[in-house]
C-alpha positions in Angstrom: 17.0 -7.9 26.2 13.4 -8.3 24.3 11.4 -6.5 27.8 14.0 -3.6 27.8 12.8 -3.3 23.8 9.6 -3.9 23.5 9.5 -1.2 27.1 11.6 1.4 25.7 10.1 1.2 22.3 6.5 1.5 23.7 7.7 4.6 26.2 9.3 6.3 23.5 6.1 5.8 20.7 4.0 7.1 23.1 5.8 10.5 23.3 5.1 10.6 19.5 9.0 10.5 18.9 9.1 9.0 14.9 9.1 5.4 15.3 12.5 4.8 13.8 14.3 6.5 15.8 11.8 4.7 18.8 13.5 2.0 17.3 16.5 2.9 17.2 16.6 3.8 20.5 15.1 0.3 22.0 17.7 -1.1 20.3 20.4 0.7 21.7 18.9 -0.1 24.9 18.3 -3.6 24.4 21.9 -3.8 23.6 23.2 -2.2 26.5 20.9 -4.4 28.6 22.1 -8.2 27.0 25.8 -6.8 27.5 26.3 -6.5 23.4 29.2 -4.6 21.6 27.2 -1.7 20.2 29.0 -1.9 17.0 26.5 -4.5 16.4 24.0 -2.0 15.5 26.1 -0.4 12.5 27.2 -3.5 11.3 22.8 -5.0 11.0 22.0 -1.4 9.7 24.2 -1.7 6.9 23.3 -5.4 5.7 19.6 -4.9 6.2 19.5 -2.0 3.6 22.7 -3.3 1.3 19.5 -5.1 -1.0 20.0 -4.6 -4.8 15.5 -5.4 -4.4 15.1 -2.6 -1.8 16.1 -0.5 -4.6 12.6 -1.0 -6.2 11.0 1.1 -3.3 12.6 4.7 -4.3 12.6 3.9 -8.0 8.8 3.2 -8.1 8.4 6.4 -5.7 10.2 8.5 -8.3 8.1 6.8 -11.1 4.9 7.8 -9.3 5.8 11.7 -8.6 7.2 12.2 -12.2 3.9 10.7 -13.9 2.1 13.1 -11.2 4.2 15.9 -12.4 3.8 14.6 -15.9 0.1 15.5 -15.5 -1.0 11.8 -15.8 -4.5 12.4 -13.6 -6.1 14.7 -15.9 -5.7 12.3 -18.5 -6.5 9.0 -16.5 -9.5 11.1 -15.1 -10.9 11.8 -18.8 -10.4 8.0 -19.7 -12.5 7.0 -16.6 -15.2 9.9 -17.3 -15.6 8.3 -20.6 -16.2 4.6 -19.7 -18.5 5.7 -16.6 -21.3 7.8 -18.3 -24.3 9.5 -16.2 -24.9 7.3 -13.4 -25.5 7.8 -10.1 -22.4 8.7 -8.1 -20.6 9.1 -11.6 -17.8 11.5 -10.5 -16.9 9.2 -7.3 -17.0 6.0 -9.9 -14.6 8.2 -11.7 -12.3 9.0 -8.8 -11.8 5.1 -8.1 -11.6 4.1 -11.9 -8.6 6.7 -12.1 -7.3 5.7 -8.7 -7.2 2.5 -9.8 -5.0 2.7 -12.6 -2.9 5.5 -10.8 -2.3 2.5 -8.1 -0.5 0.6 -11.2 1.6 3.2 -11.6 2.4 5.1 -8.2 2.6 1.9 -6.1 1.9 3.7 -2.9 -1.2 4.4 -1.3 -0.3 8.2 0.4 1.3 9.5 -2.7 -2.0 8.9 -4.6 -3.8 10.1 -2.1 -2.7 13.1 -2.4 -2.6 13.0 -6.2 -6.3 12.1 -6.4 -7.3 14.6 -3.6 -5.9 17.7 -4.4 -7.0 16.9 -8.4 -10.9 15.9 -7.9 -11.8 16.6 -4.3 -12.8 20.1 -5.3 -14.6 18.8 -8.6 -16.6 16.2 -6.4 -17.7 19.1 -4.3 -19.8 20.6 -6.0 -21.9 17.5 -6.5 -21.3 15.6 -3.2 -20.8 16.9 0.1 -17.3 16.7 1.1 -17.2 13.6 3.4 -19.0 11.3 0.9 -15.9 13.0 -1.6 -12.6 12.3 0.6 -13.7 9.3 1.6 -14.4 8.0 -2.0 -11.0 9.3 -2.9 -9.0 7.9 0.3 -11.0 4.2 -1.0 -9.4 4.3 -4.5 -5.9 5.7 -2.9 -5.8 2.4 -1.0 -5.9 0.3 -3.9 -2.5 1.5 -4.6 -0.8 -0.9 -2.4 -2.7 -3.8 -3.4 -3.0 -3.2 -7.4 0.8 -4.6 -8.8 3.7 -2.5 -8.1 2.9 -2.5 -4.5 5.9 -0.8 -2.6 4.2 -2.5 1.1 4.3 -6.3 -1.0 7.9 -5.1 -2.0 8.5 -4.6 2.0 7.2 -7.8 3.2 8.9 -10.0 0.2 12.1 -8.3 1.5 11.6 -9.1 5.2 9.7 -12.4 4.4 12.7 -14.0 2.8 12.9 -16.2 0.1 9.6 -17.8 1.3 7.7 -15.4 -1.2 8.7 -13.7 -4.2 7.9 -9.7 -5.5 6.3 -11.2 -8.8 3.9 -13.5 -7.2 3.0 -10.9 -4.2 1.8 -8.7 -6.6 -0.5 -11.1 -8.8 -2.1 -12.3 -5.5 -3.3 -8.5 -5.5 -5.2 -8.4 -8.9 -8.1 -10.2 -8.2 -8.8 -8.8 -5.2 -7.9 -5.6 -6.3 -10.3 -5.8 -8.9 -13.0 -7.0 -6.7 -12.4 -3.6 -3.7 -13.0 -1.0 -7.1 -16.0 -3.1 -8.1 -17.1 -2.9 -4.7 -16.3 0.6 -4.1 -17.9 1.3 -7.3 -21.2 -0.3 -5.4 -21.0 1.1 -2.7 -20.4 4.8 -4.0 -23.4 4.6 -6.3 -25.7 3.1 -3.4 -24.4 6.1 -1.2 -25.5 8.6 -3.8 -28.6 7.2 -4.4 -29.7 7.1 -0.3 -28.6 11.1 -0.1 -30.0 12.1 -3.4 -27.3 13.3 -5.2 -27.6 14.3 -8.9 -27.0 12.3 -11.7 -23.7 13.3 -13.2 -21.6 13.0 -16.0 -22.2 12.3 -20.0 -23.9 9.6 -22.1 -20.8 6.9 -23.5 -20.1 7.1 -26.9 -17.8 5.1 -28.6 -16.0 7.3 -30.5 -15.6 9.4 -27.3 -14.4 6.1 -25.8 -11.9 5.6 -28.1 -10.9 8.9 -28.4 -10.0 8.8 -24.3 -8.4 5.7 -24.6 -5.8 6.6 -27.6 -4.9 9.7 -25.1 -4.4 7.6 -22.2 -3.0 4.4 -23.8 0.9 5.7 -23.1 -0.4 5.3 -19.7 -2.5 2.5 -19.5 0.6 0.9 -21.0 2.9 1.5 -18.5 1.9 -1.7 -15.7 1.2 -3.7 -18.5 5.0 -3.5 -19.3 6.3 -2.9 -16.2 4.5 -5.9 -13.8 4.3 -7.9 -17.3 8.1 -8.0 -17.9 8.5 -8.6 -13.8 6.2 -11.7 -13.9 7.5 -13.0 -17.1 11.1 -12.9 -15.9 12.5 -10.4 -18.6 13.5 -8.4 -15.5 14.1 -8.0 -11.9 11.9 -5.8 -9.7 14.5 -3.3 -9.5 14.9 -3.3 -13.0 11.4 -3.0 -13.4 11.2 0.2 -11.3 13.9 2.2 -13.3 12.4 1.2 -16.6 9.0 2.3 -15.1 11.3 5.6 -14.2 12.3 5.7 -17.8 9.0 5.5 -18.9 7.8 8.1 -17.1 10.3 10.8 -18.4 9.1 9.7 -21.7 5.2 10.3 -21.0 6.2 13.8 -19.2 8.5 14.7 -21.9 7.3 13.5 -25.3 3.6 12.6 -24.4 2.1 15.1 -22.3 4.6 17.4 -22.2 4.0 19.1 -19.3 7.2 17.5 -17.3 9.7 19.9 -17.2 13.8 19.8 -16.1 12.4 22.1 -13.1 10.2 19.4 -11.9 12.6 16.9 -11.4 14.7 17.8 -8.3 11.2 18.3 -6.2 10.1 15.0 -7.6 13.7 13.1 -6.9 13.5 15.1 -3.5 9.8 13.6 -2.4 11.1 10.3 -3.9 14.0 10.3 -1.6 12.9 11.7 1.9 9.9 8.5 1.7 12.5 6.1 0.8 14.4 7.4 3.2 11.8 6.9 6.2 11.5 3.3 4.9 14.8 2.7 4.7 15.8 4.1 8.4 12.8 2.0 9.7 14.5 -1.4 8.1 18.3 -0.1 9.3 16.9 0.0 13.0 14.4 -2.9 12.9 17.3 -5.3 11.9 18.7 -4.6 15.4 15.5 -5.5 17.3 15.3 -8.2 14.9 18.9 -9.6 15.8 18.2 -9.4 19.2 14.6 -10.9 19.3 16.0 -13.8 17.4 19.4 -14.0 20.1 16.6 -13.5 22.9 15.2 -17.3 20.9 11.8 -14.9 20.5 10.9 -16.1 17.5 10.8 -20.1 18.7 9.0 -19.5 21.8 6.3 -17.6 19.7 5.6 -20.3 17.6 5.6 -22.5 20.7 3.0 -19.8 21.9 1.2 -19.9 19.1 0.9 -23.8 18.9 -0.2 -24.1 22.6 -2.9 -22.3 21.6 -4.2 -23.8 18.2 -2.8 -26.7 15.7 -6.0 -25.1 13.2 -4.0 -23.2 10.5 -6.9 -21.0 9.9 -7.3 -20.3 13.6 -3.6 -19.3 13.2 -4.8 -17.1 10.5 -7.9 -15.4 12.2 -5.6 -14.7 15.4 -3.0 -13.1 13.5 -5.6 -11.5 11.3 -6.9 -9.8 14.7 -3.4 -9.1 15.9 -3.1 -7.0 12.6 -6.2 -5.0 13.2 -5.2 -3.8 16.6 -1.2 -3.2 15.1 -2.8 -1.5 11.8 -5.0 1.3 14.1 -2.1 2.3 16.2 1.5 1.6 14.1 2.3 3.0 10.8 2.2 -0.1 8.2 5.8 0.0 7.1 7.1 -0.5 10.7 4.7 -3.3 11.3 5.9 -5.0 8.3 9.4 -4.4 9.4 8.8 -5.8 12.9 6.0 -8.5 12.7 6.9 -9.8 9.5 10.5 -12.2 10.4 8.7 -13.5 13.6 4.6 -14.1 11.8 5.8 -15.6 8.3 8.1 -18.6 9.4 5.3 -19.5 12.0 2.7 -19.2 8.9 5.0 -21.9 6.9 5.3 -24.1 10.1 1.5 -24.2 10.2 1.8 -25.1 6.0 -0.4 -21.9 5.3 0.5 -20.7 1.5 3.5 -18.3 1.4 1.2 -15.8 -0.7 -2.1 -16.2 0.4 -0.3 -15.2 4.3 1.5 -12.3 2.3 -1.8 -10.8 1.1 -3.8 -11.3 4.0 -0.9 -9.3 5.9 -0.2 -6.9 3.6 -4.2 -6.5 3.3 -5.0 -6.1 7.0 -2.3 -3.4 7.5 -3.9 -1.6 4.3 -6.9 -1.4 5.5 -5.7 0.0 8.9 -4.1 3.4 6.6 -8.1 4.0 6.7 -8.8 2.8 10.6 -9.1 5.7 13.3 -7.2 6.4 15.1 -4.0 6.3 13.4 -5.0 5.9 10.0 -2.8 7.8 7.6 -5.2 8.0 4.9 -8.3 9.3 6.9 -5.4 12.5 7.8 -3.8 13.2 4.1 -7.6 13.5 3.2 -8.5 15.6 6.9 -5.7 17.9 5.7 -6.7 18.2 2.0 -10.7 18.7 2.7 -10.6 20.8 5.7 -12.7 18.2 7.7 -13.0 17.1 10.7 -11.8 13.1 11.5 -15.2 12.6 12.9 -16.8 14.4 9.6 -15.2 11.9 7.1 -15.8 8.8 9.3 -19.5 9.2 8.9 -19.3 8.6 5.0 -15.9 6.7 5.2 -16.6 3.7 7.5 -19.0 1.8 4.6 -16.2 1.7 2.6 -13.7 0.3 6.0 -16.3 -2.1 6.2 -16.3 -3.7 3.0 -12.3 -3.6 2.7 -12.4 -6.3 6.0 -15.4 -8.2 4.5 -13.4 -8.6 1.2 -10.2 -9.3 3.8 -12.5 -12.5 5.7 -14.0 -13.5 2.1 -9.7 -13.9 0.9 -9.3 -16.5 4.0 -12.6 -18.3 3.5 -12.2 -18.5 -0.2 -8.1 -18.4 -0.6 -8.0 -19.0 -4.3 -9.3 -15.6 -4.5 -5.7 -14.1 -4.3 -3.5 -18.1 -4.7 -5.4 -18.5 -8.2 -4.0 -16.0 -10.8 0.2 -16.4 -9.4 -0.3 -19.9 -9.2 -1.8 -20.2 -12.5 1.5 -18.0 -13.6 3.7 -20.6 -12.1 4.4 -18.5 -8.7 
C-alpha cells in the first residue's frame, strides 16, 4: 500500500490539487491497492477529529480574529511605540514588539501576518523601503507559533500522543521566543543603520509609558490568564481557548469598543474555514497513517534510522535536515499531520526529551512559512506589499538566517527550550 501512497500523493501535489484532498485521494488508493474495505476511511476520519483538545485550534482562531476586529493592533502598536523610543529602526522594533504580544493572543502565524501587514506595512513605508518593511513584519508574524498559545504545538501534541503535553509545548516556546524578538530586534536596527534610514519615533517618558500600558493592560492580560491558568491546571486547553474567546468579546465590547454584532459572523466565518483546512488535513492523514502503520512503516523506519546512527543528536540533525527540505515544499500543518506519528516514537526510542523534539519540530517547520519556495509567509506579505518574491528575499533572508542559527543553538544548548516547562513540573 505505502508506494501506491506516497506515489499517488506526490502525482497529485504536484498538480497543485489542495493537499488534503491529495491525501485523501492516496488513501483511497492505497486502500484499493492492500485490498481494504473502504469504509475504513470514514470510520479513521471520524476518530481522528472526535478530540475534545482539537477543539482548542478553532477556538483560539476565533479569539485571534475577534481581538483583530476588536481593534487590538492600534493599541498593542502604541504600547510598543512607547517602550521603543527614537532608535534606529524604531518603527520595525515596533512592528516585532506588537507582533510579539499579538502572537500570545492570535496563536497563528498567517492570521497575524496579515494583522500586522495590512496595519503598519504602509506606516513603515514611508521610512523604510518596502522589502526591509514586510520582511520585518513577516519575522514578528512567525513568532506567533512559537510564543504560547501555539495552534502548530496544539497539532503536534495531538498527533504526538501522550508523549508530550499542550502546557509544556508551549513553555518550551518562551525562551526562545524571547530570544527570535531580541534578535530580530538586532538585526532590524543593524539593517537600518547599514542603509541609512532615519531615526524614528519619540523620546520614552514614563508617564507616557504608563499611560500606554494602562490602555493596553486588558490586553497584555489576556496570555497571562489564558497560558497561566493552562499551565497551572485550572483548565484544559480547550477550556482555555473559549475563555480566551470570552475574553476577547469583552475587550471588543466593553474595552475598546470597536467590536460590533456585525463583526462576528465574518470573524466566526474566517475562524471556521482555517479550522476546517486543519481539520480535513487530520480526517485524511489518519488513513495514510492507518495504513503506513498496517504496511509495519513505522518499525522499519526506526530500523532505518538505527542502521544509520545509534548518536541521538545525529538522529536529531538528520531529522532536523529532513524538516528543512519538508518545510520549503509542504504546508506545515500537513507535515505535522504526516511526519509527526512515524518521527516522535523514533525520537523516544533514541531517549531524546519529548519537548525538546516537539520544539525543534515545530521550530524547523516555522521557519520553512519564511523559506522560498513555498513559504506561506514570504506570499501573505508578496500579496500585501505588492512585491516581488525575489524583492522581499533580499531584506528577508537575514532574518531566515538567524531563525535556523537560533534553531542549531536549541539542539546544542537544549535547556534553552527543556529549562522553563521542566522548572514548571512538565
Amino acid at each position: 500500500m505505502t508506494p501506491a501512497i506516497i506515489f499517488t500523493f506526490l502525482g497529485f501535489a504536484l498538480l497543485r490539487m489542495p493537499l488534503a484532498f491529495a491525501l485523501g485521494l492516496a488513501s483511497l488508493v492505497g486502500l484499493y491497492v492492500g485490498g481494504m474495505d473502504f469504509s475504513v476511511m470514514p470510520q479513521r476520519m471520524m476518530h481522528s477529529v472526535n478530540s475534545f483538545p482539537l477543539m482548542a485550534i478553532p477556538l483560539f482562531m476565533l479569539a485571534g480574529e475577534l481581538m483583530v476586529a476588536a481593534g487590538i493592533l492600534q493599541r498593542l502598536v502604541d504600547f510598543a511605540n512607547s517602550l521603543i523610543g527614537r532608535v534606529h529602526g524604531g518603527l520595525a522594533h515596533v512592528a516585532i514588539v506588537a507582533g510579539m504580544v499579538l502572537a500570545a493572543v492570535s496563536g497563528a502565524a498567517v492570521a497575524s501576518a496579515s494583522a500586522l501587514g495590512s496595519s503598519l506595512v504602509p506606516s513603515m513605508r514611508q521610512q523604510y523601503d518596502t522589502g526591509y518593511s514586510s520582511a520585518v513584519v513577516a519575522s514578528a508574524a512567525n513568532l506567533g507559533a512559537i510564543i504560547p498559545p501555539s495552534n502548530a504545538m496544539i497539532i503536534y501534541a495531538l498527533m504526538a500522543g501522550s508523549s508530550v503535553s499542550v502546557g509544556g509545548l508551549f513553555m518550551a516556546g518562551v525562551i526562545p521566543g524571547v530570544i527570535l524578538a531580541l534578535g530580530f530586534m538586532g538585526l532590524a536596527s543593524f539593517m537600518s543603520m547599514r542603509r541609512g534610514y532615519p531615526l524614528v519615533g519619540g523620546v520614552v517618558g514614563l508617564r507616557h509609558v504608563l499611560v500606554q500600558t494602562w490602555r493596553a493592560l486588558p490586553i497584555l492580560l489576556m496570555p497571562i490568564v489564558v497560558v497561566g491558568g493552562i499551565v497551572a491546571g485550572a483548565f484544559t486547553p480547550t477550556e482555555g481557548a473559549a475563555i480566551a474567546v470570552v475574553y476577547a468579546l469583552l475587550i471588543g465590547f466593553f474595552v475598546t469598543r470597536q467590536l460590533r454584532l456585525s463583526d462576528l459572523p465574518k470573524a466566526m466565518f474566517n475562524a471556521a474555514v482555517t479550522a476546517a483546512m486543519v481539520g480535513a488535513l487530520i480526517a485524511f492523514a489518519s488513513t495514510m497513517t492507518f495504513a503506513f502503520t498496517i504496511d509495519l512503516i513505522p518499525m522499519q523506519l526506526t530500523n532505518w534510522i538505527q542502521g544509520l546512527t545509534d548518536d541521538p543528536l545525529m538522529f536529531l540533525l538528520l531529522v532536523m535536515a529532513l524538516l528543512i527540505g519538508v518545510g520549503m515544499f509542504i504546508e506545515s500543518n500537513a507535515a505535522y499531520i504526516m511526519l509527526v506519528p512515524l518521527l516522535a516514537p523514533i525520537a523516544l526510542a533514541y531517549g531524546v526529551d519529548p519537548l525538546l523534539f516537539g520544539f525543534l519540530f515545530v521550530m524547523n517547520l516555522v521557519v520553512g512559512m519564511m523559506t522560498p519556495p513555498v513559504g506561506v509567509l514570504l506570499f501573505v506579505m508578496c500579496g500585501i506589499s505588492n512585491l516581488s518574491l525575489n524583492e522581499l528575499m533580499k531584506s528577508a533572508w537575514p532574518f531566515i538566517l538567524f531563525q535556523y542559527a537560533v534553531l542549531i543553538a536549541c539542539i546544542a544548548f537544549p535547556g534553552i527550550v527543556t529549562w522553563l516547562p521542566r522548572t514548571l513540573g512538565y
